[in-house]
Structure formats: structure tokens, C-alpha cells
VEXDO-396701 format. One record per atom (N, C-alpha, C, O, CB): residue number from 1; residue in three letters; chain; x, y negated, z. Coordinates in Angstrom, 1 decimal. Last residue first. Glycine has a CB too. Layout:
+-----+-----+-------+--------+--------+--------+
|   n | res | chain |     xx |     yy |     zz |
+-----+-----+-------+--------+--------+--------+
| NUM | ALA |     A |      X |      Y |      Z |
...
+-----+-----+-------+--------+--------+--------+
This chain:
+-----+-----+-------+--------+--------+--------+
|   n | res | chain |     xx |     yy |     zz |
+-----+-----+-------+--------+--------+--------+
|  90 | UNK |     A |  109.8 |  -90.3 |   94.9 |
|  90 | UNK |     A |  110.5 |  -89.2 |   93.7 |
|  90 | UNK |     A |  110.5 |  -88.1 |   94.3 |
|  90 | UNK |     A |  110.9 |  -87.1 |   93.8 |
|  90 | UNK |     A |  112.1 |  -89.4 |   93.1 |
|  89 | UNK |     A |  106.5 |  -92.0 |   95.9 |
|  89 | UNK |     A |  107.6 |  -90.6 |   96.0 |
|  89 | UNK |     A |  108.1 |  -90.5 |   95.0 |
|  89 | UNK |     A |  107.3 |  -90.5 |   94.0 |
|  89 | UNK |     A |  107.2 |  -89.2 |   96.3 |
|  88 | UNK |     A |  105.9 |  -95.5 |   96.0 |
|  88 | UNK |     A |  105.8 |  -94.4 |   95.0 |
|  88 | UNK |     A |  106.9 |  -93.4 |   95.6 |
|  88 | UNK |     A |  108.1 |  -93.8 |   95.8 |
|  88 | UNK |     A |  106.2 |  -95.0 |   93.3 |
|  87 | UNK |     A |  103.4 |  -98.0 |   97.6 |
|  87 | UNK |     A |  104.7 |  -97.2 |   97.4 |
|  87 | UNK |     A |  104.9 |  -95.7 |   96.3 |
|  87 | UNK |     A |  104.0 |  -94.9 |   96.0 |
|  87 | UNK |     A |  105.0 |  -96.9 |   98.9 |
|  86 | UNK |     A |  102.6 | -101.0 |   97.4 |
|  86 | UNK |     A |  102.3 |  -99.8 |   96.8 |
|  86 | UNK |     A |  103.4 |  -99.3 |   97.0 |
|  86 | UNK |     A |  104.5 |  -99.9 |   96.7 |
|  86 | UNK |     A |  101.8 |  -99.7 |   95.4 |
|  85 | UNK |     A |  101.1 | -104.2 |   97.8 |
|  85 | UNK |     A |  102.1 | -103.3 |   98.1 |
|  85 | UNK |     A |  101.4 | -101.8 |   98.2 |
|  85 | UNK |     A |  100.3 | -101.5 |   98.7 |
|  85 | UNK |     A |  102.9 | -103.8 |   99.4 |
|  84 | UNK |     A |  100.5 | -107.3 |   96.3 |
|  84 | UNK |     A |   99.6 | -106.2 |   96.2 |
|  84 | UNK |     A |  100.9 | -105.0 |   97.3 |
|  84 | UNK |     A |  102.0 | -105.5 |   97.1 |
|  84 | UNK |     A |   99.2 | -105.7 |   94.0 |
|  83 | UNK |     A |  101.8 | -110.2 |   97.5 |
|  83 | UNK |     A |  102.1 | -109.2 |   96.2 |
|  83 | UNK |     A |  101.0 | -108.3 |   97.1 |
|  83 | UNK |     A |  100.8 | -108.4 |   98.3 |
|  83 | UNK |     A |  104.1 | -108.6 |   95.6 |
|  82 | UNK |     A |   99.8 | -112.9 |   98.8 |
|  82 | UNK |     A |  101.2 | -111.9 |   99.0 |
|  82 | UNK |     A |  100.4 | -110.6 |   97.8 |
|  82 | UNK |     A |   99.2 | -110.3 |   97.4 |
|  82 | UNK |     A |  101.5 | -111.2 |  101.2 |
|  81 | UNK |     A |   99.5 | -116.6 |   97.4 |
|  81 | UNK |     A |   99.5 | -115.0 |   98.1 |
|  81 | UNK |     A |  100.3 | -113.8 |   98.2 |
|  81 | UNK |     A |  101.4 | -113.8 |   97.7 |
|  81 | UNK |     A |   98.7 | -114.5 |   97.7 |
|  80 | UNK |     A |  101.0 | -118.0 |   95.8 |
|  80 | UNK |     A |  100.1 | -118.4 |   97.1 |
|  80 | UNK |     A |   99.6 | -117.5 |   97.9 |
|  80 | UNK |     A |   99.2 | -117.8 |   99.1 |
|  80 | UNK |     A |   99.1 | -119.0 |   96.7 |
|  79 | UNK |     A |  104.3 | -117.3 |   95.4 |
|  79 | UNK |     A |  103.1 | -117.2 |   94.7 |
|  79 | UNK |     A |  102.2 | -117.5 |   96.1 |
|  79 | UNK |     A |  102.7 | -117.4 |   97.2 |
|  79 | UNK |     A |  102.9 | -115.7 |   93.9 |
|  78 | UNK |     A |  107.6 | -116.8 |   95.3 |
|  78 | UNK |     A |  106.3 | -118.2 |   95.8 |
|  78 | UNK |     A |  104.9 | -117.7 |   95.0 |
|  78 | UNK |     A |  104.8 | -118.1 |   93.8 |
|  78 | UNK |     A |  106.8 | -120.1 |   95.0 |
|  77 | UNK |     A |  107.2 | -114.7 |   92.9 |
|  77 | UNK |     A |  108.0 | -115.5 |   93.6 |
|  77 | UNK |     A |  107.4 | -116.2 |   93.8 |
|  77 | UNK |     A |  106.7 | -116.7 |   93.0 |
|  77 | UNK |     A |  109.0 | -115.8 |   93.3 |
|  76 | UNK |     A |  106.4 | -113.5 |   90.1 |
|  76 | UNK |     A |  105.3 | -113.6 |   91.2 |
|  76 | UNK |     A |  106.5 | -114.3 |   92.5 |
|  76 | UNK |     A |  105.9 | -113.9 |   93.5 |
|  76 | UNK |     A |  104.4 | -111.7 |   91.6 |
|  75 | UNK |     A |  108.5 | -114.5 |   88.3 |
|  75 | UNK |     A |  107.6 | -114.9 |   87.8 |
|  75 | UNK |     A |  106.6 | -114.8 |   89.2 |
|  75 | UNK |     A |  106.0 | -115.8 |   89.4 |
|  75 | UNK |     A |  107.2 | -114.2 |   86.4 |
|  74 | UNK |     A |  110.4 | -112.0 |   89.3 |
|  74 | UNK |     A |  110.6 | -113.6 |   89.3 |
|  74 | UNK |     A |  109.1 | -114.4 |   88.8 |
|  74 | UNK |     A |  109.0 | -115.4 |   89.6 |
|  74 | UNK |     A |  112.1 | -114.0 |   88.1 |
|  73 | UNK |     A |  110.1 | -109.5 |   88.6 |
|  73 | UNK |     A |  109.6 | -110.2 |   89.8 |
|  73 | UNK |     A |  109.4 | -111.7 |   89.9 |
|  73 | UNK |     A |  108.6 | -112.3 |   90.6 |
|  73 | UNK |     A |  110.3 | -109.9 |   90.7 |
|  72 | UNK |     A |  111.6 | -107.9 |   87.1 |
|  72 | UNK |     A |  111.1 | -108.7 |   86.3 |
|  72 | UNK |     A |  109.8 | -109.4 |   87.7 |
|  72 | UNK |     A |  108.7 | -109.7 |   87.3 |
|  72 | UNK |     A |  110.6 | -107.6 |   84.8 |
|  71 | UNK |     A |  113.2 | -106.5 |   88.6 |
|  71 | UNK |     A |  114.0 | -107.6 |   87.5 |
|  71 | UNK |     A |  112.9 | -108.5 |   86.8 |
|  71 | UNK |     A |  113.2 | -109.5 |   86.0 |
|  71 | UNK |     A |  114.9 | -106.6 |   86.3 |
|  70 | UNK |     A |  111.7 | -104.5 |   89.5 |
|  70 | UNK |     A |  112.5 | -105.3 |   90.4 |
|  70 | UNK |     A |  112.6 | -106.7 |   89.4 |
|  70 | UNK |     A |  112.0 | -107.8 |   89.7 |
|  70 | UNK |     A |  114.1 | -104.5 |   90.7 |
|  69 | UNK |     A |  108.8 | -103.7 |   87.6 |
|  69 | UNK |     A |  109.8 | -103.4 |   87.4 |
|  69 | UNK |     A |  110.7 | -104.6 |   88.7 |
|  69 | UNK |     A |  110.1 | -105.7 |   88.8 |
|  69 | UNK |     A |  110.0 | -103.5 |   85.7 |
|  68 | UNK |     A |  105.5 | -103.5 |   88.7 |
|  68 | UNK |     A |  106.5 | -104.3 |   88.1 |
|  68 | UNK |     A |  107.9 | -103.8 |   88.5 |
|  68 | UNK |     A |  108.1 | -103.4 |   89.6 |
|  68 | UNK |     A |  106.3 | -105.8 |   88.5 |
|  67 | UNK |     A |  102.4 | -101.4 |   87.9 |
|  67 | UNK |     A |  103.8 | -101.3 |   88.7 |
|  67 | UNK |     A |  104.7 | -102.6 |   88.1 |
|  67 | UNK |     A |  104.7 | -102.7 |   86.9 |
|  67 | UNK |     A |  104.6 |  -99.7 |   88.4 |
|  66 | UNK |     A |   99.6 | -102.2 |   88.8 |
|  66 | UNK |     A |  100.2 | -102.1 |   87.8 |
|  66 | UNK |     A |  101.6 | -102.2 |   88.6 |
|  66 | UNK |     A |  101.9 | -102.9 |   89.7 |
|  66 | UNK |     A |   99.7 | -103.1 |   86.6 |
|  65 | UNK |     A |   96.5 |  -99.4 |   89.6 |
|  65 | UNK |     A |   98.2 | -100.3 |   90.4 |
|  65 | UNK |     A |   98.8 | -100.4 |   88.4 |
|  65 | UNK |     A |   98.7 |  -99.7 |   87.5 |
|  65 | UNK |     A |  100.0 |  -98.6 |   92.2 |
|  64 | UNK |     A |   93.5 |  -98.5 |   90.2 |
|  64 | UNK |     A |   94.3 |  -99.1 |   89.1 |
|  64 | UNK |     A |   95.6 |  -99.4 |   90.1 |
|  64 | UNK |     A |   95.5 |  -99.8 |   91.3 |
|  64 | UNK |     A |   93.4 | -100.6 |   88.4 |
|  63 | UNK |     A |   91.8 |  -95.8 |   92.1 |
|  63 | UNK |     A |   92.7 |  -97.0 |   92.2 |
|  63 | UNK |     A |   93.8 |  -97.3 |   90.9 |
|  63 | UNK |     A |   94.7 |  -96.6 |   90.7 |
|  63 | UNK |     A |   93.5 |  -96.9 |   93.6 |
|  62 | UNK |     A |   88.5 |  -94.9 |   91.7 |
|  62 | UNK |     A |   89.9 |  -94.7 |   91.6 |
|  62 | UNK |     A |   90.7 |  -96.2 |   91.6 |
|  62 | UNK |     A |   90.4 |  -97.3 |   91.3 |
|  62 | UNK |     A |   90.2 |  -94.0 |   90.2 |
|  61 | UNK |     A |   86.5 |  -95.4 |   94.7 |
|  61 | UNK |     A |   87.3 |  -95.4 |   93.5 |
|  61 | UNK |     A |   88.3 |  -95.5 |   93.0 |
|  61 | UNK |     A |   89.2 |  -96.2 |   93.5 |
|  61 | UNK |     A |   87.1 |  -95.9 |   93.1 |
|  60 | UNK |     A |   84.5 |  -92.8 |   96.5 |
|  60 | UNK |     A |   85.8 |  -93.9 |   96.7 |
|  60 | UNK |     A |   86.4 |  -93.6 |   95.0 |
|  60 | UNK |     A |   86.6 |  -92.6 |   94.3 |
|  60 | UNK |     A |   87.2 |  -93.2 |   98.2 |
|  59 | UNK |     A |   82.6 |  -91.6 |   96.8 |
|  59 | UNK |     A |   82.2 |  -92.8 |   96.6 |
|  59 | UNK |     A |   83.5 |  -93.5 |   96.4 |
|  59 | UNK |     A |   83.5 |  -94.7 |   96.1 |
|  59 | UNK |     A |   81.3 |  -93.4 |   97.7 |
|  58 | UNK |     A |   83.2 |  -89.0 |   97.8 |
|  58 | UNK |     A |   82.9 |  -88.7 |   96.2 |
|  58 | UNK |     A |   82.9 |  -90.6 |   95.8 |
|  58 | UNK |     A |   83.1 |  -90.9 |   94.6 |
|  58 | UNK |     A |   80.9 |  -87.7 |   95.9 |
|  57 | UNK |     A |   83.5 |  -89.0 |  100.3 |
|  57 | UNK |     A |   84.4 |  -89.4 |   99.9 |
|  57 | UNK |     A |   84.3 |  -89.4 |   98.6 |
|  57 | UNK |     A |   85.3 |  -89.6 |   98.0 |
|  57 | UNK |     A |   85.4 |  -89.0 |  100.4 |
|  56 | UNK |     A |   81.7 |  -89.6 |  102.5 |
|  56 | UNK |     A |   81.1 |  -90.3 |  101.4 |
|  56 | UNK |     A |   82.5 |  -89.7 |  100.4 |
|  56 | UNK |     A |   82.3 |  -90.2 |   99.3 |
|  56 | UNK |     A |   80.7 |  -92.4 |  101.8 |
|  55 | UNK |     A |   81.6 |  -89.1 |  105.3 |
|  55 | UNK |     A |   81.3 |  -87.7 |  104.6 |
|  55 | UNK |     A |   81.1 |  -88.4 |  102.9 |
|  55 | UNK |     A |   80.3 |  -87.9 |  102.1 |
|  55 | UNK |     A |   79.5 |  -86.6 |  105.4 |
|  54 | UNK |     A |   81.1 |  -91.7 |  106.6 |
|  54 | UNK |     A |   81.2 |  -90.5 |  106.8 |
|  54 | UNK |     A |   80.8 |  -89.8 |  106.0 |
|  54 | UNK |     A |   79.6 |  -89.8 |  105.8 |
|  54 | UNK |     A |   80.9 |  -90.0 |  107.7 |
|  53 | UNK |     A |   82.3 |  -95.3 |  106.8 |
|  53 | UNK |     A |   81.4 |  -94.2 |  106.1 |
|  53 | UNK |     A |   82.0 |  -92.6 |  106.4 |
|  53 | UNK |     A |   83.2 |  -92.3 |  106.4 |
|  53 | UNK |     A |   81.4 |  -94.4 |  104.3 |
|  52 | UNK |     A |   83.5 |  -97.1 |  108.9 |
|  52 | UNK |     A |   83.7 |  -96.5 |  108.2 |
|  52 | UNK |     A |   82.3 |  -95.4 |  108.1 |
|  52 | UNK |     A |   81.6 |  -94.9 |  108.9 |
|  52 | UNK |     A |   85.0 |  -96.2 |  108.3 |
|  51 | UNK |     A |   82.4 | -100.8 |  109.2 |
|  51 | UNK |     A |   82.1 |  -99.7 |  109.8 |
|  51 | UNK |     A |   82.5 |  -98.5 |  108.8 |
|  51 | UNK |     A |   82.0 |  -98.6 |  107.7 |
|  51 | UNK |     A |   80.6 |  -99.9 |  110.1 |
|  50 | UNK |     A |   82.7 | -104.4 |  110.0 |
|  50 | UNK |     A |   83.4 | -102.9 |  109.3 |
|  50 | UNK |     A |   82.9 | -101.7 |  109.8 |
|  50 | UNK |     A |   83.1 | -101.6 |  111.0 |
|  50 | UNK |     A |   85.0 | -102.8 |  109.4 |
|  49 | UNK |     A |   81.5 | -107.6 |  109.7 |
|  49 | UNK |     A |   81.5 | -105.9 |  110.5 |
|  49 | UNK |     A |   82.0 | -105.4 |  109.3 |
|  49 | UNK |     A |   82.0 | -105.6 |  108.1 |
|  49 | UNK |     A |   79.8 | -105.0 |  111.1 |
|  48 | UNK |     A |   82.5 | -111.0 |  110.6 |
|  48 | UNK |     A |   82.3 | -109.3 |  109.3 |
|  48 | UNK |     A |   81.9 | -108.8 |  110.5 |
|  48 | UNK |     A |   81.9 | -109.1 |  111.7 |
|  48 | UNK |     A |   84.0 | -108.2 |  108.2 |
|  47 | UNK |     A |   83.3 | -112.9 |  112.3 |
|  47 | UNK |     A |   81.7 | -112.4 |  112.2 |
|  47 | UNK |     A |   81.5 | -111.3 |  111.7 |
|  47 | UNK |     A |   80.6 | -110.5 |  112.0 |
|  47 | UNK |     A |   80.7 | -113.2 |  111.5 |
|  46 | UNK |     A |   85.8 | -113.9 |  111.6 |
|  46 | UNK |     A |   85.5 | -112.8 |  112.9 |
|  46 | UNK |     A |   84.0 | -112.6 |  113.2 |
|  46 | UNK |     A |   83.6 | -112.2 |  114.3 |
|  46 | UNK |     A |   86.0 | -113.4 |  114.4 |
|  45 | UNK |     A |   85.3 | -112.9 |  107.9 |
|  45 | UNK |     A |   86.0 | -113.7 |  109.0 |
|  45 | UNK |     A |   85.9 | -113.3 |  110.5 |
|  45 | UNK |     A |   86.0 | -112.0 |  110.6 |
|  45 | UNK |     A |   85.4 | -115.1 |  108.9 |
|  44 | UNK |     A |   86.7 | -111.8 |  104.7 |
|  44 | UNK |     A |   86.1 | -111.5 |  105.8 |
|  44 | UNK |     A |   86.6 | -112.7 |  106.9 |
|  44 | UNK |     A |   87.8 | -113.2 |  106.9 |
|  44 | UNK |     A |   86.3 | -110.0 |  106.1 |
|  43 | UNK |     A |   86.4 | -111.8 |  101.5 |
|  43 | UNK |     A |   87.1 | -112.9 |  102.4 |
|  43 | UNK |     A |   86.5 | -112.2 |  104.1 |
|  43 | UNK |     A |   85.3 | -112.7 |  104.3 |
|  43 | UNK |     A |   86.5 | -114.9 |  101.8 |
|  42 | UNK |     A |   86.7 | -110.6 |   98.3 |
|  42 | UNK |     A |   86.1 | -110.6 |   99.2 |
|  42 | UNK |     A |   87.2 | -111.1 |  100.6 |
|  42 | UNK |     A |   88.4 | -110.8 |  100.7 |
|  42 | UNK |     A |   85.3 | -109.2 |   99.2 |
|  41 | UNK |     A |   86.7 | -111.2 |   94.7 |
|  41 | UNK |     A |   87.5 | -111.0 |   95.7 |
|  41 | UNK |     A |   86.7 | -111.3 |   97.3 |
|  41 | UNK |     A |   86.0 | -112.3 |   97.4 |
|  41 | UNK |     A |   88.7 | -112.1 |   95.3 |
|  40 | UNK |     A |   87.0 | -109.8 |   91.6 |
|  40 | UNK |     A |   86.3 | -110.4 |   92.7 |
|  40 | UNK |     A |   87.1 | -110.1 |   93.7 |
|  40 | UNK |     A |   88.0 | -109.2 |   93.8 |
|  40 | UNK |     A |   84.8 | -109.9 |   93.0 |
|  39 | UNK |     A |   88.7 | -109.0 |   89.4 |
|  39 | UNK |     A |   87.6 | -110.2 |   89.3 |
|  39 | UNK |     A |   86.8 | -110.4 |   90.3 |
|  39 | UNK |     A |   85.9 | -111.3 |   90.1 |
|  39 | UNK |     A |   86.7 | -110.0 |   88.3 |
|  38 | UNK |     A |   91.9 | -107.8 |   90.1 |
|  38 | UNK |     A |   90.7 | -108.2 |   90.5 |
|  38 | UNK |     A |   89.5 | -109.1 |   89.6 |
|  38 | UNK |     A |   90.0 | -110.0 |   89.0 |
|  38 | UNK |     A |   91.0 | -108.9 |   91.7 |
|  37 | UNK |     A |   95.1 | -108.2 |   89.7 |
|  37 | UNK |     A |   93.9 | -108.2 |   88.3 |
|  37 | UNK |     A |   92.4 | -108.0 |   88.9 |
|  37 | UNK |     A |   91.6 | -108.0 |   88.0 |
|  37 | UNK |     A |   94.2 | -106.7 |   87.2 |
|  36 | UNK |     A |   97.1 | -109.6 |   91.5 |
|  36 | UNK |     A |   96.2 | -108.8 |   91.1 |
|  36 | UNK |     A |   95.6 | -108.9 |   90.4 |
|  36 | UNK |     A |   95.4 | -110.0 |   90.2 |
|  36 | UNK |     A |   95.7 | -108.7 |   91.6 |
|  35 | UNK |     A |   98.0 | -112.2 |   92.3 |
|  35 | UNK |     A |   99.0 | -111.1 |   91.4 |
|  35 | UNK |     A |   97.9 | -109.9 |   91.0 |
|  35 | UNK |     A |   98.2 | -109.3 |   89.9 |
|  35 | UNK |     A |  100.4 | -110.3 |   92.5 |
|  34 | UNK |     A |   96.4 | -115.2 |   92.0 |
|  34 | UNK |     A |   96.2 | -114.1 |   92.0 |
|  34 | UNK |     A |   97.4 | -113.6 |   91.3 |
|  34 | UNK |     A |   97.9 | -114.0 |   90.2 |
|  34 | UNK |     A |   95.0 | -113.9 |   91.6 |
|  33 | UNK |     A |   95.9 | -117.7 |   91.5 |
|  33 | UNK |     A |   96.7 | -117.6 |   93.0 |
|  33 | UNK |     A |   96.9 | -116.2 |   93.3 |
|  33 | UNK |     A |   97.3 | -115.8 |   94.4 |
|  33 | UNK |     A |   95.8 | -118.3 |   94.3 |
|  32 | UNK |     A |   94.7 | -118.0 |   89.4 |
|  32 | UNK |     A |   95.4 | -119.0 |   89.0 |
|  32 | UNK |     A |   96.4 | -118.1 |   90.4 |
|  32 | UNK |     A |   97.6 | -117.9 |   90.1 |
|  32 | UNK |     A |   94.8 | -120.8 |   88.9 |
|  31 | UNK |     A |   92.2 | -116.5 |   89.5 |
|  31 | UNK |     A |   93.0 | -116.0 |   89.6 |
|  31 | UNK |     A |   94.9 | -116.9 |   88.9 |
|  31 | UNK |     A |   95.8 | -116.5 |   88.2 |
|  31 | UNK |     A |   92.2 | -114.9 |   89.0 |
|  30 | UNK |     A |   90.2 | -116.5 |   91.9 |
|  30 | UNK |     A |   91.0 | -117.6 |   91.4 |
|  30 | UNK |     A |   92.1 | -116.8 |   90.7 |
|  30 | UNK |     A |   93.1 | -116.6 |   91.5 |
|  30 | UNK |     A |   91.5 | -118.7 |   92.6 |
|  29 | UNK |     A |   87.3 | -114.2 |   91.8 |
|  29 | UNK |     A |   89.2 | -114.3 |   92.2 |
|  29 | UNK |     A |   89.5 | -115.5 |   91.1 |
|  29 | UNK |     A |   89.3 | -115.5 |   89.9 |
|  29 | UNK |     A |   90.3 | -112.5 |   91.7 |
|  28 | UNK |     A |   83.9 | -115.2 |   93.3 |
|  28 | UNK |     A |   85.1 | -114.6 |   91.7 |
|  28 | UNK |     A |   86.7 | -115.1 |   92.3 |
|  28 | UNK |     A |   87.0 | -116.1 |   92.9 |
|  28 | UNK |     A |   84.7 | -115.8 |   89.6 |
|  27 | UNK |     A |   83.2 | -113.1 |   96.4 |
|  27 | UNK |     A |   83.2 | -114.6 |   94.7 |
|  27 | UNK |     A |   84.6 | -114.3 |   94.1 |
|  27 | UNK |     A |   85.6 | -113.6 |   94.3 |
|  27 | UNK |     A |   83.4 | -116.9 |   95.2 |
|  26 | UNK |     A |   81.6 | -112.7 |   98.8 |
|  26 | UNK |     A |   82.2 | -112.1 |   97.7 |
|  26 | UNK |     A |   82.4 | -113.5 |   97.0 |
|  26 | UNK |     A |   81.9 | -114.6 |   97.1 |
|  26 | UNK |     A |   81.2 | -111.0 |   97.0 |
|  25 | UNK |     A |   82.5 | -112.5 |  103.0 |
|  25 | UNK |     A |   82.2 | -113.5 |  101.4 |
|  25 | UNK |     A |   82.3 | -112.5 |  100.4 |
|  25 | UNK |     A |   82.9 | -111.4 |  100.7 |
|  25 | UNK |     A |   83.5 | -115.0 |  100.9 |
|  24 | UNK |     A |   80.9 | -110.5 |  105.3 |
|  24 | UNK |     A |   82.0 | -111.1 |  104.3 |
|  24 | UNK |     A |   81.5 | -112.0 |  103.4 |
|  24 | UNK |     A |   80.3 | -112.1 |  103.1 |
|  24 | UNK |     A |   82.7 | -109.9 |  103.4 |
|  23 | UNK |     A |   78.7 | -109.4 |  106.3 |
|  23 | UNK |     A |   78.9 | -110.7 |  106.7 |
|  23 | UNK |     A |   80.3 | -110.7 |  106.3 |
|  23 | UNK |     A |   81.0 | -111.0 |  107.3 |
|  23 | UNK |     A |   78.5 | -111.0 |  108.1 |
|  22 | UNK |     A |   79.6 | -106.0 |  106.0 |
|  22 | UNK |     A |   78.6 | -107.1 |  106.2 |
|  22 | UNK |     A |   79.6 | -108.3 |  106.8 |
|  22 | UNK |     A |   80.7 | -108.4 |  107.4 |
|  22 | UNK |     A |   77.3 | -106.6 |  107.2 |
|  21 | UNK |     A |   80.7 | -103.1 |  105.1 |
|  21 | UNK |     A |   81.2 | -104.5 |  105.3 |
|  21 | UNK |     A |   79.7 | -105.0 |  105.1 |
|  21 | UNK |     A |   78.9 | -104.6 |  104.4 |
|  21 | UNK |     A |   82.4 | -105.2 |  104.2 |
|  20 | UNK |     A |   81.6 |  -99.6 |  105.4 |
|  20 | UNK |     A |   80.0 | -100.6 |  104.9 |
|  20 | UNK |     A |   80.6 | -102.0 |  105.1 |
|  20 | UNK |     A |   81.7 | -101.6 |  105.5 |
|  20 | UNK |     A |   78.4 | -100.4 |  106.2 |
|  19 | UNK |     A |   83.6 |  -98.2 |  102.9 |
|  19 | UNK |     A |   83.4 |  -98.8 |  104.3 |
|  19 | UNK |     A |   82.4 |  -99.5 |  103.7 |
|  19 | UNK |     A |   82.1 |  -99.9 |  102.6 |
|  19 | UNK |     A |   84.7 |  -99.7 |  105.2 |
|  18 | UNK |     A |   85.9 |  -94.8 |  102.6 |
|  18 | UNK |     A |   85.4 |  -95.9 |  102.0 |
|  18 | UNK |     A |   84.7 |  -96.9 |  103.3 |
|  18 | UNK |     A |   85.0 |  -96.6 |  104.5 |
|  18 | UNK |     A |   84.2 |  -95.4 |  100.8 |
|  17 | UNK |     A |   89.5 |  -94.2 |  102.5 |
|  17 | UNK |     A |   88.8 |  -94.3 |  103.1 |
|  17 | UNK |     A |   87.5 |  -95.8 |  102.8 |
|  17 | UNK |     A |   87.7 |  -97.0 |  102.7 |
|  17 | UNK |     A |   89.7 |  -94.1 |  104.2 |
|  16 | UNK |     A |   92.5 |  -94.5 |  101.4 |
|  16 | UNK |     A |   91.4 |  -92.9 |  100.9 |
|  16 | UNK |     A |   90.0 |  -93.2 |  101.8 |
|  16 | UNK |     A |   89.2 |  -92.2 |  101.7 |
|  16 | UNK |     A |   92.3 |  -90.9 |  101.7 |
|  15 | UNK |     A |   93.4 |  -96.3 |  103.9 |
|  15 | UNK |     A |   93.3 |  -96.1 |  102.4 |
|  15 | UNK |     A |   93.0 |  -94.8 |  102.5 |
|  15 | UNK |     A |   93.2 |  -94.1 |  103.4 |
|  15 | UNK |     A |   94.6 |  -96.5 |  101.5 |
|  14 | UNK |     A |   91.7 |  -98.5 |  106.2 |
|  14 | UNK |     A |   93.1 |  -97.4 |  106.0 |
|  14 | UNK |     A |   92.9 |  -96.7 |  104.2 |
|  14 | UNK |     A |   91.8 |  -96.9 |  103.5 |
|  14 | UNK |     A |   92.9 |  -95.6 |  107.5 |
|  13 | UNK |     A |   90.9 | -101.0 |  108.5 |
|  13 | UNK |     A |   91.2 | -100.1 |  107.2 |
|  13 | UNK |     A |   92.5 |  -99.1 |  107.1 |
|  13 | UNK |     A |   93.6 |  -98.9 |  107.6 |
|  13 | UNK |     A |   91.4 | -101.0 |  106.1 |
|  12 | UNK |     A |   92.3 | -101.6 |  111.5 |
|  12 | UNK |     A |   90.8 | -101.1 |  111.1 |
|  12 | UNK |     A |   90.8 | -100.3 |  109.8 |
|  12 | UNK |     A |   90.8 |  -99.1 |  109.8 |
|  12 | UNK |     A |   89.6 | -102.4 |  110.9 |
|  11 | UNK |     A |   93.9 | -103.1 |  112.4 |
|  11 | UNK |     A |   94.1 | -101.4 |  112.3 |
|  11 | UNK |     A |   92.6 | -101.0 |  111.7 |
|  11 | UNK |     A |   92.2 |  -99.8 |  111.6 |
|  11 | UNK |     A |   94.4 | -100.5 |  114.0 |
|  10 | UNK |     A |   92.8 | -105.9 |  111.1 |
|  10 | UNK |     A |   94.6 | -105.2 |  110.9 |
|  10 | UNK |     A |   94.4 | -103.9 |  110.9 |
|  10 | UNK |     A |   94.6 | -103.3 |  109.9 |
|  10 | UNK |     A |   95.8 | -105.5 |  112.2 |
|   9 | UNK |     A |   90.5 | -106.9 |  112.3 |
|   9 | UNK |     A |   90.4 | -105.7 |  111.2 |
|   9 | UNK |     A |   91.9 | -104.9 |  111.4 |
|   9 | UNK |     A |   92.2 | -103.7 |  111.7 |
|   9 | UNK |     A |   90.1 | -106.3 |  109.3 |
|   8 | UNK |     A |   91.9 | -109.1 |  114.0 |
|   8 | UNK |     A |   90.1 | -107.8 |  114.3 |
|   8 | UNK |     A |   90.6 | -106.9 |  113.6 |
|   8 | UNK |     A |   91.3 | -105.9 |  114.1 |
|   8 | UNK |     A |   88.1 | -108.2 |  113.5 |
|   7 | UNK |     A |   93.4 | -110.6 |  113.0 |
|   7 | UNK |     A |   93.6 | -109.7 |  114.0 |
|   7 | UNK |     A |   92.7 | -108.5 |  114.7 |
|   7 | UNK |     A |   92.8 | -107.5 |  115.4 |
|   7 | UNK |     A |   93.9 | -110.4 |  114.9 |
|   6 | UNK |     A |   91.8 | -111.7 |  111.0 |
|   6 | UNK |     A |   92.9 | -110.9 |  110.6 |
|   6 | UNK |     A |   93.7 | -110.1 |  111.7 |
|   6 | UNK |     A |   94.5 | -109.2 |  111.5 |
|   6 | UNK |     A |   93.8 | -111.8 |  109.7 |
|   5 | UNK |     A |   90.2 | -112.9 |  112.4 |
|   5 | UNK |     A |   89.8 | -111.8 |  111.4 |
|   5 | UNK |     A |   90.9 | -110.9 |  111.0 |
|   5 | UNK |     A |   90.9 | -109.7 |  110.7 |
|   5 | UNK |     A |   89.3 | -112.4 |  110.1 |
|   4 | UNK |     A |   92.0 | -114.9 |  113.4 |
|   4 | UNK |     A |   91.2 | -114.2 |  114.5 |
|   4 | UNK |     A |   90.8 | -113.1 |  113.3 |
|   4 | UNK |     A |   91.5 | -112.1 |  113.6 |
|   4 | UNK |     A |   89.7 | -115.2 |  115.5 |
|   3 | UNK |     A |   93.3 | -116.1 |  111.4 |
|   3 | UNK |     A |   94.3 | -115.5 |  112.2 |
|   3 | UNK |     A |   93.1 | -114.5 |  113.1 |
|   3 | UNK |     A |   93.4 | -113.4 |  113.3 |
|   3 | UNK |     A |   95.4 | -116.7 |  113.3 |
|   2 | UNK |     A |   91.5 | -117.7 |  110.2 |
|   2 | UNK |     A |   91.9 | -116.3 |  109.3 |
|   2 | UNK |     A |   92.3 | -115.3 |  110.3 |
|   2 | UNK |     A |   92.0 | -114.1 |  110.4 |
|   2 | UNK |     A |   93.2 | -116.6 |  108.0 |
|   1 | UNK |     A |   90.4 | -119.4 |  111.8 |
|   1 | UNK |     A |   89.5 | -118.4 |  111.5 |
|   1 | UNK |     A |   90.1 | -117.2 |  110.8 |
|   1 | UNK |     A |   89.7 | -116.1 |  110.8 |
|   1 | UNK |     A |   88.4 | -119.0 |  110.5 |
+-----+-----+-------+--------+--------+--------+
């Protein structure tokens, strides 16, 4: 179920960009399996819909990132999920 959802959406999102979702899960983030600081977490499968919104961009929220230093990574290593990814310009 993940591999088929996760081959639907892949090009579908894009960032700066908000979206209607139906037929996803919501529920609280385990956060025992979590790098993220979320308190919810949403699961889509090959039933979701995604549909982007037009003309909404006042609706999009600011985005929290906590940055980790290289050296100090060891602690999210093997973790059950994959790290958050963010990039930064000098």
C-alpha cells in the first residue's frame, strides 16, 4: 500500500504550495520514531486525493526547521524514519 501511494503523489507536492487532501489518515506522531517535532502526522494511501489550491498563498504556514549540526547526527542514525531534508544558500 505504501509503495503504490508513494508512487501516485512523488511529483505531486511541491513546497510554497498549499493542498486540499482527502481520504488521508490524521493521528498523533509516535514520536518515539520521530526526528521531527510534529504533533500530528498524516499517512496517505492510493485512495487520498490531492488537489492543489489556487490563489490561497496567504494560507501557507510558516515553516519551523531545527537545523543539526554534522557532528552531532549520531543520535538520529538508524532511526525508523527518514531525517526531515532542508537545504541552506551561503
Amino acid at each position: 500500500m505504501f509503495n503504490e501511494a508513494a508512487k501516485k503523489f512523488f511529483d505531486v507536492f511541491e513546497m510554497g504550495k498549499v493542498y486540499y487532501i482527502t481520504k488521508g489518515t490524521l493521528k498523533v506522531a509516535n514520536k518515539q520514531f520521530k526526528t521531527v517535532q510534529n504533533d500530528y502526522e498524516m499517512t496517505l494511501n492510493e485512495n487520498s486525493q490531492v488537489e492543489v489550491v489556487a490563489n490561497e498563498a496567504a494560507l501557507i504556514p510558516e515553516t519551523k526547521i531545527n537545523f543539526v549540526r554534522i557532528d552531532q547526527l549520531g543520535p538520529y542514525v538508524l532511526q525508523k524514519e527518514l531525517i526531515d531534508e532542508h537545504s541552506e544558500e551561503n
